[in-house]
Phi, psi and omega in degrees: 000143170285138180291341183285325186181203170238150198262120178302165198264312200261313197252346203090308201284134162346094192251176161329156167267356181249028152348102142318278184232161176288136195303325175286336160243329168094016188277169180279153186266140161230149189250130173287153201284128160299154166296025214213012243296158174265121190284111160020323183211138174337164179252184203284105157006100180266126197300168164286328138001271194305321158346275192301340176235027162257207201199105193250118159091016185270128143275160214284128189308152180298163159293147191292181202268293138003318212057024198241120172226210190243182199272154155254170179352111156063016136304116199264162194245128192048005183062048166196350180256062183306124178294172167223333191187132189258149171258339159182150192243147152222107214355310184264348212229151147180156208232118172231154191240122177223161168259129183271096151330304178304335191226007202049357226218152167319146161180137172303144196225131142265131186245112203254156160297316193281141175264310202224076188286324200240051147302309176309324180297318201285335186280296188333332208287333208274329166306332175082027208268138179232119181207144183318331174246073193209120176299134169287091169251120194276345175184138153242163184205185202230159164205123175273117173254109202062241176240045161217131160272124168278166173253143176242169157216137168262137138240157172337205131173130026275195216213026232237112175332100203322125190304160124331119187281330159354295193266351171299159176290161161291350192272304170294002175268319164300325188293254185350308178295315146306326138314298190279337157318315182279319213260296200329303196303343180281292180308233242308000197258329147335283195119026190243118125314092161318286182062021185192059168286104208222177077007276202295015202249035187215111182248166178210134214221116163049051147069022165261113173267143177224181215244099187291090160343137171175148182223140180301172152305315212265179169264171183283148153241106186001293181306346178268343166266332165266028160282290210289338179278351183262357152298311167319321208280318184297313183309322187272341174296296203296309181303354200268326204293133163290137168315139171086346182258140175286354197196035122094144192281015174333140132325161149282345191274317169306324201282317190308296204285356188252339164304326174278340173269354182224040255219132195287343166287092177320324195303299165287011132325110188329115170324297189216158174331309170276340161315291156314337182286306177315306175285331192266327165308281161351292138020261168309319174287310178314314149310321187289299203249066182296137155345156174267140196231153169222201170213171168246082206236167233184131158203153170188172200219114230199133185271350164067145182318007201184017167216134191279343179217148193265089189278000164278176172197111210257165165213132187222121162195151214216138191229094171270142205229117183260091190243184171332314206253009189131222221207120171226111152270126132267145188205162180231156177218153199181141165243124170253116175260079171321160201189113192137356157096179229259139184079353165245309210272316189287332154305334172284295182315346172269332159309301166342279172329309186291297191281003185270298180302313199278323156309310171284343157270352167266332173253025173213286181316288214295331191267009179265312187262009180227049172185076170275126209099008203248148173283139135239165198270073187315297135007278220258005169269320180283324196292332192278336185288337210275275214320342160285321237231318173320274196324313163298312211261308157328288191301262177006308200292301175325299168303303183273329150128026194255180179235049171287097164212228197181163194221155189210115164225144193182139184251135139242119211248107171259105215069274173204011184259107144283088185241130194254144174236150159224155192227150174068203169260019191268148201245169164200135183238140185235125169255154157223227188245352174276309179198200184231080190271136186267116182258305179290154194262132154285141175265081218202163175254355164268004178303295197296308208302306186327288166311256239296329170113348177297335169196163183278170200272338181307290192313352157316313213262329178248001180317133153312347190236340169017291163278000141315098199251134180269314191255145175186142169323116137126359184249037179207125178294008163243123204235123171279157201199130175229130169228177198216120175255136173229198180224101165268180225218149151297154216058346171265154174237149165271150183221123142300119171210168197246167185280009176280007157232341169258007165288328202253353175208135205294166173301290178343295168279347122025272183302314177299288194299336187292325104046269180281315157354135159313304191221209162258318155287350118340294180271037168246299168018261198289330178311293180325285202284328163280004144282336163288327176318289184316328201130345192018086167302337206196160169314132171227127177213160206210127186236128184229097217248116174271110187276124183229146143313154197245348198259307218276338211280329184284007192275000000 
């Protein structure tokens, strides 16, 4: 606008600003267009989301020495990008939620003080490239305001930095992982380099992972297809992995392909995307379509040296199905540790049991075999018997005045699909012929000491406090529940247990006699006794389940 007045349209000069027509001629006036035009009409509804993380009712910063802020309200950007709302400002930066003209559609503009902050993006952009786990980018450009030039990126929206991947199944963790393999391999197919495969650069937009797009300078080089494939392979190791854990709860055959994507010998790394890709399909499918399996089971419950009553409670029950077409099992298993001392803790471990076996079989057994093929959240069916088996065993505690209550772990093992929950300290472990691994976390204060860094995990087993349970069936009318879907393998086995046997016997030896066993009851035994051998401080009690080949299993 002229700061002096406003400029007539038919001679030029310069009138009042509060001018009808020009005084000089008598022509019509016009006001020149700011850079910035104001749209005419409100923008589009904002979500309460969108609300809470945008930066609202803020005026706009002075300007930098640079000459570089942010835009204000419903200002257009190249004259197609309207703000609607800044999400964050920053000296050099700024993050905006706008409406495109050009694409009709929402979308985020980021804005840098650097012009060639989105080189990398702008080389992606000119391939034209389109794939579902590939961030959609509708434009990058450059707009000179005076004597500084900004950089934009138009993207997609929404956006949200990609979750921990932990608690996902291993089958949806291979899909995703396999999704971003295909996009990567479309960018090398390019000739374009990634070169910066991160965490913050892995988003999930409508349950969709996507990929922040950006391509190097350089040219593709082998060496440069296997660096991104082997940054993709870290990333999805690190997003797989549970806090406090060294390693994502994979199959072995999966834990094989990621031992290789990440193998400290470059030389033995996957060449490329699709190699990797290849191998995560392979996989994947095999999980999808397992063998026919069958099982092996063991279970036994021991009153331990040095307590009059055995206040535990185990439950194994099993549905094997043999046809044409294979071998199918289902089963459920479960360790209870009671508590509250005699006529309380073994009755709550016995409820537990009770409300478990009756919750899974109306709601797992009977609807697997008379609805066949229909998906259930297998999962999210044990969590509800715990919460139910709380509830019952609440009121009770309540009604009799007691501190009755259970510790709880238990598999419903569908196929080679395992999915387990725990309450307390009571554990589950997938032994093989490889190691041993603690698949469940404890709910316990020498736990919490561990997370805080305060003592190690060796010092659990002799801590004084030890025995400090934070979570337990039946002491709260709201019952928290955590659970782990994994996937086994034939030859691994699960071992359900209470802490009177991994407080009294190291992981190692563990491994070993279940190992060396004969059978799986055999090695509950032997479990047994070298926890009494230790001293048997406590009720031990142990369910140990062997995943087999169904052709192989008679031998």
């Amino acid at each position: 606008m002229n700061q002096n007045g406003i400029t007539c349209q038919r001679c030029g000069n310069t009138n009042r600003i509060d001018a009808r027509r020009c005084r000089h001629c008598g022509g019509p006036l016009v006001r020149s267009e700011p850079t910035h035009r104001l749209a005419p009409q409100p923008p589009a509804p904002v979500s309460e989301q969108m609300v809470s993380l945008a930066t609202q009712g803020r005026p706009t910063r002075r300007l930098s020495p640079s000459g570089f802020s942010d835009l204000p309200i419903r200002a257009l950007v190249a004259k197609r990008y309207e703000i609607i709302q800044i999400f964050s400002a920053q000296p050099d930066a700024n993050t905006y939620f706008v409406a495109s003209s050009q694409s009709q559609k929402q979308r985020m503009l980021y804005e840098s003080a650097n012009p060639s902050r989105f080189e990398g993006e702008q080389r992606l952009l000119a391939q034209q490239l389109s794939h579902p786990a590939l961030i959609e980018m509708e434009d990058a450009f450059q707009v000179s305001y005076g004597d500084h030039t900004r950089a934009y990126l138009a993207v997609e929206f929404p956006l949200t930095p990609m979750p921990s991947l932990a608690n996902r199944s291993e089958i949806e963790i291979l899909q995703r992982g396999l999704q971003l393999a295909e996009a990567l391999a479309l960018v090398h197919d390019r000739g374009l380099a990634h070169g910066n495969i991160q965490p913050p650069t892995i988003y999930e937009s409508n349950n969709q992972i996507k990929l922040w797009g950006t391509a190097m300078p350089v040219a593709l080089s082998p060496e440069a297809r296997a660096q991104d494939t082997y940054q993709l392979a870290g990333v999805l190791y690190q997003l797989a992995t549970a806090p406090g854990q060294t390693a994502p709860a994979f199959s072995s055959a999966t834990l094989q392909i990621f031992q290789r994507a990440l193998a400290q010998d470059p030389r033995l790394r996957y060449p490329d995307a699709r190699a990797f890709g290849a191998d995560l399909q392979q996989v994947m499918e095999r999980l999808r379509h397992p063998t026919n399996l069958t099982t092996m089971v063991g279970r036994l419950s021991d009153v331990g040296l040095q307590r009059e009553l055995d206040e535990d409670a185990l439950l194994t029950t099993e549905v094997t199905q043999f046809t044409h077409a294979g071998s199918q099992v289902v089963g459920l298993y479960a360790v209870a540790d009671g508590m509250g001392g005699a006529s309380a803790g073994e009755v709550a471990s016995r409820m537990v049991t009770e409300t478990l076996a009756r919750e899974v079989t109306k709601n797992i057994l009977m609807p697997h075999f008379t609805m066949p093929g229909g998906e259930m959240d297998y999962g999210a069916i044990l969590k509800t018997a715990a919460e139910q088996a709380n509830t019952e065993i609440h009121n009770m505690r309540t009604r009799a005045r007691t501190d009755m209550g259970s510790t709880l772990v238990a598999a419903a093992l569908v196929g080679n699909k395992a999915h387990i929950i725990n309450v307390g300290d009571s554990r589950a472990y997938v032994i093989s012929q490889n190691g041993i691994q603690k698949i469940t976390k404890d709910h316990s204060l020498v736990q919490a000491l561990v997370d805080r860094g305060q003592i190690t995990e060796a010092e659990i087993r002799t801590h004084p406090q030890r025995n400090f349970i934070l979570r337990n069936v039946g002491d709260k009318p709201q019952l928290q529940v955590d659970s782990f879907p994994i996937t086994l393998e034939p030859g691994q086995y699960l071992l359900l247990c209470c802490d009177g046997l991994w407080e009294m016997v190291p992981d190692d030896e563990i491994r070993r006699i279940v190992i060396e066993s004969k059978d799986p009851q055999d090695a509950c035994r032997r479990l047994i006794d070298a926890a009494n051998a230790a001293g048997g401080e406590d009720n031990i009690t142990c369910v140990l389940v062997r995943v087999d080949n169904a052709r192989g299993s008679a031998k």
